[in-house]
N, C-alpha and C positions, 0 to 999 in steps of 0.2 A: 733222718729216718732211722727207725731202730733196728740195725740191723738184724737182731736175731727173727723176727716177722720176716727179713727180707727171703731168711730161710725156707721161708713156707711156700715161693713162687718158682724157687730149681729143685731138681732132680735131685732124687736122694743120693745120689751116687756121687754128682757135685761136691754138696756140700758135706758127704763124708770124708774127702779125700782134698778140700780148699778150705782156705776160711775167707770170713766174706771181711775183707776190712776199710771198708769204707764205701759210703756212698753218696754220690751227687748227682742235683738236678742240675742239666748243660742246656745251652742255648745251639741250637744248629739251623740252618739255613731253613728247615723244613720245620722247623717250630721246635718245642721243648722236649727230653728226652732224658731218661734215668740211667749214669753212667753207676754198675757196681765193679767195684774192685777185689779180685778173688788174689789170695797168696796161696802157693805152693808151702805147706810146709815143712816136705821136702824127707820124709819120714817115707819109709817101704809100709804097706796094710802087713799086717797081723797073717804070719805062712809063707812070707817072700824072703829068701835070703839075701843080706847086703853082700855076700862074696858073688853073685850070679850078676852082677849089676856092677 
C-alpha cells in the first residue's frame, strides 16, 4: 500500500510529528486487519529547546 495516501486517513498532528514506515495486511482471530507502523523521528518541532529536555 502506498504509504504516502496512508497519510490522508490520521491526524495532521500524527503524521507531522511520525513517519509512517511501513504497512501491512494481518490475519487476526476476528478476520483481516491493516497493521501501520509509525517511527518517532525523534527531532524537538521547530521553538522547543533541546537543553529543556
Amino acid at each position: 500500500m502506498e504509504l504516502e495516501l496512508l497519510k490522508l486517513f490520521f491526524p495532521d498532528e500524527l503524521v507531522a510529528h511520525f513517519d509512517i514506515t511501513g504497512s501491512a495486511i494481518k490475519q487476526g482471530k476476528h478476520g483481516d486487519y491493516l497493521e501501520v507502523k509509525f517511527t518517532e523521528p525523534n527531532e524537538l518541532p521547530e521553538g522547543y529547546s533541546s537543553e529543556e529536555y
